[in-house]
N, C-alpha and C positions, 0 to 999 in steps of 0.2 A: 522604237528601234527593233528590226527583224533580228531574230536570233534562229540559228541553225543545232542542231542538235548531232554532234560527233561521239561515235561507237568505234572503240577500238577495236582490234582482233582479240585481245581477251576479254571483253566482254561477254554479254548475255547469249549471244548469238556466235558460236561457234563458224571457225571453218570447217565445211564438211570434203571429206574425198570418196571419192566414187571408183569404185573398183569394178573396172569393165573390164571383156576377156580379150580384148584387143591391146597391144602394147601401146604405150606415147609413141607418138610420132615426133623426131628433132626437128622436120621442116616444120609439121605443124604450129609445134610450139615457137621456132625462131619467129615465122610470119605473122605468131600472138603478140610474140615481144617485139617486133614490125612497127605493128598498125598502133601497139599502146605507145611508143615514141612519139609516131608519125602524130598520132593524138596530141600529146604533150604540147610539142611543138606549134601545131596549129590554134592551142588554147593559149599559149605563150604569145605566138602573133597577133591573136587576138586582144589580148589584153595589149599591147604595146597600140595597137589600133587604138583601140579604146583612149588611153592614156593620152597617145597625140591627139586627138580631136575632143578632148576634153580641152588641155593645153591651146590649141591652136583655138580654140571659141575663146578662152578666158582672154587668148592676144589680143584678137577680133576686138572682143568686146570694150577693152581697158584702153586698148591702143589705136586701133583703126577706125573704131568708133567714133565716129564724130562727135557726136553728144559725149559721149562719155570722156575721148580724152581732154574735150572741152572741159569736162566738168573739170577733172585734174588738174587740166591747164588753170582753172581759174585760182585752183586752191596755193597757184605755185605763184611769185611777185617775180618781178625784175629787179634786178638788186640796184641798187644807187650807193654809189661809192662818192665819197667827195672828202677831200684833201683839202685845206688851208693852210696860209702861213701869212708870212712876210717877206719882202723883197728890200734891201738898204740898198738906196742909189746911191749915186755921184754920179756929179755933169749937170746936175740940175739944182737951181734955188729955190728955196721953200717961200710959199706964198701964203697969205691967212687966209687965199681964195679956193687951194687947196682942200680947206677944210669944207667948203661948200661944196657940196654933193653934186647940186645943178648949177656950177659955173661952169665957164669956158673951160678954163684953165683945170677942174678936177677930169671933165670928158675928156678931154683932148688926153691927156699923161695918162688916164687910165684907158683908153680907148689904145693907146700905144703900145701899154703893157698888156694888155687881152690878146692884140695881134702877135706878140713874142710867144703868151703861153701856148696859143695855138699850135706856131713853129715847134716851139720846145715838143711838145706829144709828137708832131706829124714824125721824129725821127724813131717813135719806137712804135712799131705795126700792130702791137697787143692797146698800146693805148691808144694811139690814131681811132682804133676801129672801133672803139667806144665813147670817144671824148665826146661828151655835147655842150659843153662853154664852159666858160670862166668870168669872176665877178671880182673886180677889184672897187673896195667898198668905203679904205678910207685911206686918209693921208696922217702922219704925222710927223712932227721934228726929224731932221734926219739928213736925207728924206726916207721914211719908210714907208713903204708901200702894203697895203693887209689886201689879200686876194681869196679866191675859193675857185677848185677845179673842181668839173664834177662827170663821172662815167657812169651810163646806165649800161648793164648787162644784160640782155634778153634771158626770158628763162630756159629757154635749148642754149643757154651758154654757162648757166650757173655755176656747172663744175669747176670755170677757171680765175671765179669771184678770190681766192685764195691769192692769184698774183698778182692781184693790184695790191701792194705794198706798200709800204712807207719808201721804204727804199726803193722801188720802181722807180714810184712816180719821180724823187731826188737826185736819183741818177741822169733819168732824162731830163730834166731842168738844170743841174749843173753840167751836164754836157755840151748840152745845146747853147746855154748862153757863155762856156769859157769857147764854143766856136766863132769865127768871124763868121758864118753866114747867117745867124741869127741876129749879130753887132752891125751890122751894114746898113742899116735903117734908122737905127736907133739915135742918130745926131752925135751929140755932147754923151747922152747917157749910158750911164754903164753900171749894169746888176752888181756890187760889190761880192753879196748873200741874200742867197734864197733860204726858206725851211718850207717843209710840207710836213702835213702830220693828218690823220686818218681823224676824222670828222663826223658827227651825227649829222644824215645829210637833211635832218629838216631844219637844220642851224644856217642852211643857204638861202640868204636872202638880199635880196638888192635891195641901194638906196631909192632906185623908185618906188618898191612895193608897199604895198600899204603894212602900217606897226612897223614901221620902221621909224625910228627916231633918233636926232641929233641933239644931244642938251649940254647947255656951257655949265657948268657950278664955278658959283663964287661964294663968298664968303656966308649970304643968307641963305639958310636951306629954303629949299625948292622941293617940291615933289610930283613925285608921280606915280598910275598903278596901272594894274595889269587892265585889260579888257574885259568892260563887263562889270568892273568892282564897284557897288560889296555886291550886286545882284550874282554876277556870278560871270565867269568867261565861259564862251562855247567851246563845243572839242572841235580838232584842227586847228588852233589857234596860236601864231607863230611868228612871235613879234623879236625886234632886237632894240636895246636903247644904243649907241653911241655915246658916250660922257668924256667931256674934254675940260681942260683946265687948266691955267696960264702956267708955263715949265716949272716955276720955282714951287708948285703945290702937287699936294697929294689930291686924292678924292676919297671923300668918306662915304656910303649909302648905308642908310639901318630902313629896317621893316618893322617899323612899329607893328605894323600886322600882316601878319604870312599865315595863309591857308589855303593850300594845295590838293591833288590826290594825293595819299598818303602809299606813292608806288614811284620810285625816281626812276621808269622804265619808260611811263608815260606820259606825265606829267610832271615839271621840274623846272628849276632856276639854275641856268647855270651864268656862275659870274667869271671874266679876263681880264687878267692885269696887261692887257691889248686890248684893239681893236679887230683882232680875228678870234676865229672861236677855235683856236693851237689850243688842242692838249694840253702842251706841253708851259702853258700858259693861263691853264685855268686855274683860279681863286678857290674853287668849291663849289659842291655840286648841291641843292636845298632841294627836300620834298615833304608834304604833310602839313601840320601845323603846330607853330608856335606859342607856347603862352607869354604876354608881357615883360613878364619878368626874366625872359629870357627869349630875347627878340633877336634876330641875325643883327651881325652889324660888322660890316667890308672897307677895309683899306688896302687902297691899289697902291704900288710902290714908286709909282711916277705919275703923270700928267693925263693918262688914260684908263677907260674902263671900256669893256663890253659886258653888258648882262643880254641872255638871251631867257626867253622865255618860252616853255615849250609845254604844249596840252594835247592827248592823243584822247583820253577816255571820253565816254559822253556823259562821266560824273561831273555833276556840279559844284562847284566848289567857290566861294567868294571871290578868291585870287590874293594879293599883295597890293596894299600902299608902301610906297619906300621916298625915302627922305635923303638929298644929297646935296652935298658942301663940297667946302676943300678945305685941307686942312697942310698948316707950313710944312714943305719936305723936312726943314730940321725938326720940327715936333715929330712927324714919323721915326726918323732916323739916331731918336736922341733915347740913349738908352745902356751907356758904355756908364760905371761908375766905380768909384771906389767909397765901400760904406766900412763905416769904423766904429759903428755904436755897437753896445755890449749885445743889442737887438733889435732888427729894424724887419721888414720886409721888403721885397723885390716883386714886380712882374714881368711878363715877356712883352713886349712894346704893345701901347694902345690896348693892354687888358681891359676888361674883359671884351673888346671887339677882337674879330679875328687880327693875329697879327701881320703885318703884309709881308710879301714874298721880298727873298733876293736882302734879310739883312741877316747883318751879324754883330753881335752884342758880347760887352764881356762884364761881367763884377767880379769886382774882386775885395774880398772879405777880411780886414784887418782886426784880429784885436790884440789883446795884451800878451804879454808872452808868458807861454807857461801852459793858456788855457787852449780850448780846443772850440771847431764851431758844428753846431746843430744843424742843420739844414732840413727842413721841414716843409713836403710840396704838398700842400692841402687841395691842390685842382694841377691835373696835368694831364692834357689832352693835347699831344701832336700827331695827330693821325691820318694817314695818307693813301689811295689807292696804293696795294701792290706793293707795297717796303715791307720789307726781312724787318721784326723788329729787335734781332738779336742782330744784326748790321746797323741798323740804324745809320743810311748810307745818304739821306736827304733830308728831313728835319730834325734835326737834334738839340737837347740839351748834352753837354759835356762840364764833366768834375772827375776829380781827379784821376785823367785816361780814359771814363768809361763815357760812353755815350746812350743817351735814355732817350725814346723817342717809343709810340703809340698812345694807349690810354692806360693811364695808373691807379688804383687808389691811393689813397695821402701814402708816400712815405716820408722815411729818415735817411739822411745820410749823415756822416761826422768825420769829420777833417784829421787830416794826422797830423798837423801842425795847428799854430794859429794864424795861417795865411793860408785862405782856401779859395778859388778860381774858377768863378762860372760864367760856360760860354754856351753862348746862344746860337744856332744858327738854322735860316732859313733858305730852301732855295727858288728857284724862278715858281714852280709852279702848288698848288694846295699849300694854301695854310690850315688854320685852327683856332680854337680857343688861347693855344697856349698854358701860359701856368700862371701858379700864384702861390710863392715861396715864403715863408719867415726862416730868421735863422737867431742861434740864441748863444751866448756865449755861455762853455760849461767848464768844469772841474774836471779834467780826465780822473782826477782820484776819487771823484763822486761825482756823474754825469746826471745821475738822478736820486737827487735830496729826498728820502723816506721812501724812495718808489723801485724796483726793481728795473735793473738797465736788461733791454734784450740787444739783441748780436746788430739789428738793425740798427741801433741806435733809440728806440722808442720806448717810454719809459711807461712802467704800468703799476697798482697797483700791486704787495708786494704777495696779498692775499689769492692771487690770481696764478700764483707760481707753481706749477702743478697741478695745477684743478682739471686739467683731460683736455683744457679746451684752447686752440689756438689765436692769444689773446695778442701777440708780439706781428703774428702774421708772417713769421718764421719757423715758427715752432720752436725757436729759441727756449721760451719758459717751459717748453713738456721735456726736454733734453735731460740728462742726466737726474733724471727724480728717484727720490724717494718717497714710493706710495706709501701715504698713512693704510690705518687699519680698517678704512671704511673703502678702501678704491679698490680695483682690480687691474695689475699689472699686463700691460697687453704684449704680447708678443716683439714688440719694435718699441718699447720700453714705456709707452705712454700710460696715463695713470688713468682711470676712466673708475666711474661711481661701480661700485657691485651692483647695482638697480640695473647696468646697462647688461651683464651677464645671461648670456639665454633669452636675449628679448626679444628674438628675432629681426635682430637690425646690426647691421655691420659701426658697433658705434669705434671701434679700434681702425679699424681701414684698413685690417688687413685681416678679419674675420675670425682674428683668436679668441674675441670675447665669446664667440658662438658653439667653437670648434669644440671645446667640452661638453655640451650639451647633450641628452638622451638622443638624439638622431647620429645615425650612425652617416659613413659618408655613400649609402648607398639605399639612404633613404629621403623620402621627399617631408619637410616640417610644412605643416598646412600654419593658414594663416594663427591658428588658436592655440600654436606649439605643439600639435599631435604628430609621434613621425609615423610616416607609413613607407612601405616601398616605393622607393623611387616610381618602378612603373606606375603608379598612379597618376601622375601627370599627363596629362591629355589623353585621358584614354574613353573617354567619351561618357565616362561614369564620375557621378559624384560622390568620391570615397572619401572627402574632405567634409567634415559639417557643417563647413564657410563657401565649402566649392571652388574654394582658393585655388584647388591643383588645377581644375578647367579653364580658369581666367586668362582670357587671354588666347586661348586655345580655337585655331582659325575651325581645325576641325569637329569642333563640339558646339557647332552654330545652333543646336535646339533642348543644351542642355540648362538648363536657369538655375542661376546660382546667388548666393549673396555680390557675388562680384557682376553680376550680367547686370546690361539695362535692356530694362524691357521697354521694349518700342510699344506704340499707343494700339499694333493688333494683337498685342499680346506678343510677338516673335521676341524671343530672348536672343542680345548678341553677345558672347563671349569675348569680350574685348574692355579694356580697365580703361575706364572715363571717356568713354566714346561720345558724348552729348557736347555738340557744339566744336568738332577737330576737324569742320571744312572735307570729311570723309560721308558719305551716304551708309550707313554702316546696316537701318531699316530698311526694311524694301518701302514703306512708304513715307519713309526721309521723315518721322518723327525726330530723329537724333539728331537732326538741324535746324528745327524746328522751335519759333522762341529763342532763339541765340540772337536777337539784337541787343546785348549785354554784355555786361564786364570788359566795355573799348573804354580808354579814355584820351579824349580827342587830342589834346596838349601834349606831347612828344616830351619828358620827364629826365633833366640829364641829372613840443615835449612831452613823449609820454617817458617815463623814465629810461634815463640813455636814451632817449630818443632825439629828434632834431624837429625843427620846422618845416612843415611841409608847404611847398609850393602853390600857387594858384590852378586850381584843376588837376589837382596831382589825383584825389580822391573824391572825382562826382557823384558818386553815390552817399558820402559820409552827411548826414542829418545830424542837427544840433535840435535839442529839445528843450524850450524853458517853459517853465511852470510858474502860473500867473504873473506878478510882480516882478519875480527873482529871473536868474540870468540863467545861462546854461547849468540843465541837471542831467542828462541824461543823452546818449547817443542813440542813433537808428542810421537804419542804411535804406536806401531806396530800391523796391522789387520790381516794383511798375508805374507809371504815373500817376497812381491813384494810391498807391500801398506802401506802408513804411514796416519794417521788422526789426524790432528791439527788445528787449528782456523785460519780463513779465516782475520783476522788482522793482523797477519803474513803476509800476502803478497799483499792484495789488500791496496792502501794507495796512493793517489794522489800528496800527496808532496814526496813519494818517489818508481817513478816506479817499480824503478829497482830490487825491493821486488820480483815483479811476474816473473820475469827469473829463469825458474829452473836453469839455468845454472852458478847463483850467490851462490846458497847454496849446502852444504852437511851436513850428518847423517850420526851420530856416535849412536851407537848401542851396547846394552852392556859394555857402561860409566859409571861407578861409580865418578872417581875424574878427572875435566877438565883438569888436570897435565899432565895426562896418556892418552890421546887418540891414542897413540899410541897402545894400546892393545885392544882398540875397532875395531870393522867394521865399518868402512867409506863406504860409498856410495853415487855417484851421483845421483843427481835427476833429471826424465827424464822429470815429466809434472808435473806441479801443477794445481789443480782443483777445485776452491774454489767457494762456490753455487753460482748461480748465483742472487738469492734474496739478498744476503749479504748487508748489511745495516751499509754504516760506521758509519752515527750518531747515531743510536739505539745500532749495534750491533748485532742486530738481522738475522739469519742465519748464526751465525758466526760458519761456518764448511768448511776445506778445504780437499781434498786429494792429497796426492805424491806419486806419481807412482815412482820405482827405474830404473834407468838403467841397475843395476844389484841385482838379488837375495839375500837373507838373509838368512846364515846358522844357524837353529838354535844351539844351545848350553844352558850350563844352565847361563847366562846370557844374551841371544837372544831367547825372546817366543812371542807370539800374545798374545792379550788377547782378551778376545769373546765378540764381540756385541752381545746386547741384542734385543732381539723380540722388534714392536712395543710396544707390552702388557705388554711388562716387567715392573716391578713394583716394585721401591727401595722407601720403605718405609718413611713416615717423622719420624726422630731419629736414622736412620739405620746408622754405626758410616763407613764409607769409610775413604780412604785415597786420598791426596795428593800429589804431589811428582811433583820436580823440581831443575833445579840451579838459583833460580829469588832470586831478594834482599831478607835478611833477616828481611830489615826493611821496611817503606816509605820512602821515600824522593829523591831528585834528584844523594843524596854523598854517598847513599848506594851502598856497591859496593854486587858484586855477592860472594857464593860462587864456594870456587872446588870442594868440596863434595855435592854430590847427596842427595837433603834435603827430608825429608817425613817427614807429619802430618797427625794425626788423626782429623777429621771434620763430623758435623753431616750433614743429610740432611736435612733442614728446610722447613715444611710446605707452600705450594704453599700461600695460604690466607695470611700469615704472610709475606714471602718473597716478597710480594706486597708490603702490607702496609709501607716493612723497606725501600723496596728501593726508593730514591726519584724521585717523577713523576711519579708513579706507573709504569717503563718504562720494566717491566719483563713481555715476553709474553709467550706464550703457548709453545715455540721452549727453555726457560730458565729455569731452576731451582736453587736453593742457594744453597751453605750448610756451614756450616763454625757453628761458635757459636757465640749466640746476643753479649756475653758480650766480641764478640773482641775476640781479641790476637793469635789465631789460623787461618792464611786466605793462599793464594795464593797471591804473587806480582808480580812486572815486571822481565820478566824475565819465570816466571812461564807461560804465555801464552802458549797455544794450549797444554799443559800437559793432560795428564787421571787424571779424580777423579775414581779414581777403587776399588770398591766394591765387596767383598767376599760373595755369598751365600752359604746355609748350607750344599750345597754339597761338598765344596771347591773351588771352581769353581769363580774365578774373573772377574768380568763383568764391563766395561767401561761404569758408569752411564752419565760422561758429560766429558767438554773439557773447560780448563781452559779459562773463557772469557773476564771478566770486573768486576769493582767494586770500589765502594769508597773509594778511600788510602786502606791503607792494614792492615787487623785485627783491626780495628776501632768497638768500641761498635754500637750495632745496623746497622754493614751495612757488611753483607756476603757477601762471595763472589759470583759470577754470574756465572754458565756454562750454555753452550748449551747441551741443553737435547738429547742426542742420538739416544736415541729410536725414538725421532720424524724424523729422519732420516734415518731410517733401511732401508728406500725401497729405498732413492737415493742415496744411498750407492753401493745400490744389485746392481741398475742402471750403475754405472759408473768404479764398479770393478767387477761384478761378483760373491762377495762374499757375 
């Protein structure tokens, strides 16, 4: 870039005046101050020159150009608008010949109806001028007619894409056919009702065209799949089934197996409680893949279905088998009861399949007098494009006045009487899962026998009452407390441990625990508790000894800190957890680099407090057994050659024979210890466990195993991604656990068969000191679990992943199951080793 160099009049170089013996002349001078205008102005024309003929090339170029505005043109589409619905006759008898696509009788009626929609558009000039046909595609009871119109837009027309409407196009279809000049043709027949409704127009497709298909269900399932399956379907690929079935049935379709693009933009199922693809008539929209155990499964509310099936990407993907029946309309529609036992449970019709549209359900809940009723919704998912769910104005649950509708986790409700009334209802279009209630008859004078009652109705432990932490899910039990002498009163009354004082974490939520602290409010606390003046924050200088205040900071892109990742040319980027966020953050895209980890394929709807975890919930989680005996020990999967687990697992003096790889194998892609036969086993070729490792500390407890043979993955066999030195999993950031180690403490706990997983926080460094005894947690450790207990890792659980979700999706192995005081004990979390302080001898020893 040329640069110019300006000297003002006070500068180095003076104005000089010259004193001659001649006086100023005033023409003189006027016809100076003339010509410097006349100047002016000619430099001013010029630049305006300039400017247009800069302007008038870039027109040229962009516009008049051929090539070029070709190029433009190419990048711009025609827009394709298409509208479907249904039409109800009269004047005409339903035929079963009808339902043949290629009979006389379906061309003829639908060749009639094509020739009306025509009319209908020719009377409005905006649609006229773009209509290119209409496809009436099927028949049923009725008689109702299902159709599709479709307008293509030129792209010198794009701007006026916004008036093709729902209501346009309805207006001019109820116009046109309540006139007689549209009715004068049409015989006996006569449109009762039309609907139009705005359409994805690659959902247009004729009964001629190929993937199109008509199938009857009867009683034996039948099946069918998409194109391609299991190799896989091509892109562009854009089929519809038809599903019909005698009036007095429903239809049922389940997918035993569904695996899609994981993008419902591109690729997708969508299913109608019709035979048009109406909006306002669609069942639900499916994209990605499902595991087993939790497979789709659709019930249409009458005699018809439409699935379409729709693929844009040029990922491959398996596709869908799916399975379809019929099932009796009274089985669908039977769901009304009155229950009177002291406890029983309820679901939303046809649980756990989606429940079908267009019912309505009531229970109602008798017991004895006096007492009161429980109600208890352990799964409640009615969730809908586009609903208020403080309205809850389309699928609801309703009790007493209120209406519940979207996704919940479990609550409580409780009755004011002992007659309590619950109404279901569903309407024309998306259902859902539904719910799955019990309810329990109580004692309004003791609703919860030895347990404390919260304001929701949910009863907890009574030791839980005031512990700082939101056990009720109301915060019912932190309300009116009185802190003992170990808590610290927070500002909005909640009781929280003195550990959490000054920890540099907002453990109160509203920042009082902090707000005493040695920083003042006009200065900045670097990561390590040092305050300095606020100006230190992004100022391009590393005045923090963590480098905390640059983190993050766009403009101190070459200053390297504890918090920076350094990309593979050495360039330091100032940005918290950059590795693998779908951002180029490197100039040579190291930061993206090795990110095929931490997905897991299967779409995810006992370690202590913990629950059973699903199949492919956790494909990277390894089971380890040693010789003879059954699971000892946990690992996670790095690469398909490498596993990473705690170096306690094998180094150990009273029992050599730990460190032979040739004592243990991994099983990979185990859900339950029953089944290992449907895992991948593999030999272990070397185990490599640090060599700093510390039996009495504990300290470096990291080991690697190398396999003798490869790991295929699958969607219960994945890696999950180490993270950067830098990486930085927050204190409170909620990770999981996962293992088969006791359920409880003790020597007589036995193990489970099922693959346990718990939710656990990360607990601050400062604190995880303090709790643990002998302050024995060093810079290579970190905790997480929760103070007041109940949620930990046990025996058994060792060398496991604590795995961690960032908000890309993206699962990151924050530590490795290490030690800790008995198991889920108040005040004493659990203990990992910190991974990231390992990344480099990791790199070191595997290459990855």
């Amino acid at each position: 870039m040329n640069s110019a160099a300006y000297r003002p009049q006070n500068g180095n170089q003076e104005n000089r005046v010259f004193l001659t013996n001649e006086p100023k002349s005033l023409t003189t001078s006027s016809t100076t101050s003339s010509k410097k205008k006349f100047g002016v102005l000619i430099a001013v024309f010029l630049v305006l020159l300039a400017v247009l003929a800069v302007a008038a090339f870039l027109i040229w170029f962009f516009i008049f150009n051929d090539d070029n505005w070709g190029k433009l043109s190419m990048q711009r589409k025609p827009s394709v608008q298409l509208f479907s619905g249904h039409m109800k006759l009269a004047g005409v008898s339903y035929d079963q010949e009808l339902e043949n696509t290629s009979s006389q009788d379906f061309n003829t009626l639908a060749s009639t109806l094509e020739d009306l929609l025509v009319k209908c558009y020719q009377n409005d000039p905006l649609l006229a001028k773009y209509y290119t046909g209409s496809a009436v595609t099927a028949f049923s009871e009725g008689v109702t007619a299902y159709y599709w119109s479709q307008f293509e837009i030129p792209v010198d027309d794009l701007e006026i894409v916004p008036e093709f409407s729902e209501e346009r196009v309805l207006d001019a279809l109820e116009h046109s056919i309540a006139s007689q000049s549209t009715r004068s043709n049409l015989d006996h027949l006569k449109v009762l009702e039309i609907t139009a409704s705005l359409t994805d127009a690659r959902m247009a497709r004729k009964p001629t065209e190929d993937c199109f298909f008509r199938l009857e269900a009867v009683a034996a399932e039948q099946r069918f799949t998409s194109p391609g399956f299991p190799k896989g379907y091509k892109p562009q690929s854009y089929c519809q089934w038809q599903i019909r079935a005698a009036e007095e049935n429903a239809i049922s379709v389940s997918f035993p197996i569904f695996h899609i693009e994981d993008d419902c933009s591109d690729d997708f199922v969508s299913i109608f409680d019709s035979l048009s693809p109406d909006d306002s008539q669609a069942i639900t929209v499916q994209c990605g893949q499902r595991p087993p155990t939790n497979s789709l499964s659709i019930v249409s509310s009458g005699n018809i279905m439409l699935i379409n099936f729709i693929a844009d990407t040029s990922v491959q993907r398996p596709g869908f088998e799916a399975q379809y029946k019929i099932i009796p309309k009274t089985e669908v529609s039977q769901c009304d009861a009155v229950l009177t036992n002291d406890e029983d449970n309820f679901t939303s019709p046809l649980y756990p399949s989606f429940y079908p549209p267009a019912r309505n359900c009531t229970w109602t809940i008798k017991v004895s007098a006096g007492n009161r009723i429980r109600v208890t919704f352990n799964m409640f998912r009615m969730k809908e494009p586009g609903v208020d769910v403080q309205r809850c104005h389309k699928d609801y649950v309703e009790i007493m006045g209120k209406k519940y509708c979207g996704e919940k986790p479990p609550f409580v409700l409780t009755s004011e009487s002992n007659e309590l009334q619950v109404i279901f209802h569903s309407d024309e279009s998306y259902t859902d899962k539904g719910f799955h209630a019990t309810y329990k008859t109580i004692n309004p004078a003791d609703p919860c026998p030895g347990q404390w009652t919260c304001s929701n109705g949910f009863c907890i432990d009574k030791k839980r009452k005031c512990d700082g932490w939101n056990d009720c899910g109301d915060m019912s039990d932190e309300r009116n407390c009185k802190c003992d002498s170990d808590q610290f009163t927070c500002a909005n009354g909640l009781c929280k441990s003195k550990l959490f004082v000054c920890d540099n974490s907002n453990d109160c939520g509203d920042m009082s625990d902090e707000k005493l602290c040695s920083c003042q409010p006009n200065e900045w606390r670097c990561g390590n508790g040092v305050c300095l003046p606020q100006d230190v924050k992004c100022n391009k200088m590393k005045d923090c000894e963590d480098g905390s205040d640059e983190a993050s900071c766009e403009n101190s892109p070459d200053l390297c800190s504890a918090y920076s990742f350094k990309c593979a040319s050495g360039e330091c980027v100032n940005k918290v957890n950059a590795e693998c966020d779908a951002v180029n953050d490197c100039y040579d895209n190291s930061d993206e680099q090795s990110c095929d980890c931490g997905t897991r394929p299967y779409k995810m709807n006992r370690i202590v407090g913990g629950q059973n975890a699903d199949v492919g919930a956790w494909p990277w989680q390894v089971s380890l057994h040693f010789l003879q005996f059954s699971h000892q020990c946990g690992a996670s999967i790095i690469s398909e050659r490498w596993l990473l687990s705690a170096a306690h697992c094998f180094v150990n003096n009273l029992t050599p024979d730990h460190s032979d790889p040739k004592n243990w194998l991994t099983y990979s892609g185990l859900q339950n210890q029953y089944m290992t036969e449907v895992a991948e086993r593999r030999k272990v070729k070397r185990i490599i466990p640090h060599p700093d490792y510390n039996e009495i500390t504990h300290d470096y407890d990291i080991a690697l195993l190398e396999l003798e043979e490869v790991l295929t993955w699958s969607n219960t066999i994945q890696p999950i991604c180490l993270p950067s030195p830098s990486h930085v999993f927050l204190a409170g950031l909620s990770c999981s656990v996962t293992g088969w180690g006791a359920l409880r403490e003790g020597a007589t706990a036995s193990l489970p068969s099922m693959l346990q997983e718990a939710t656990v926080k990360i607990i601050n460094d400062t604190v995880c000191n303090q709790v643990i005894t002998e302050q024995q947690v060093t810079s290579r450790m970190l905790c997480s679990g929760f103070l007041r207990g109940g949620v930990d890792a046990c025996q058994g659980d060792s060398g496991g992943p604590l795995s961690c979700q960032e908000e890309n999706g993206k699962w990151f192995q924050a530590g490795i199951v290490s030690w800790g005081e008995g198991c889920g004990r108040r005040n004493k979390p659990g203990v990992y080793t910190r991974v990231t302080m390992f990344r480099e001898w990791i790199k070191k020893e595997t290459n990855i």
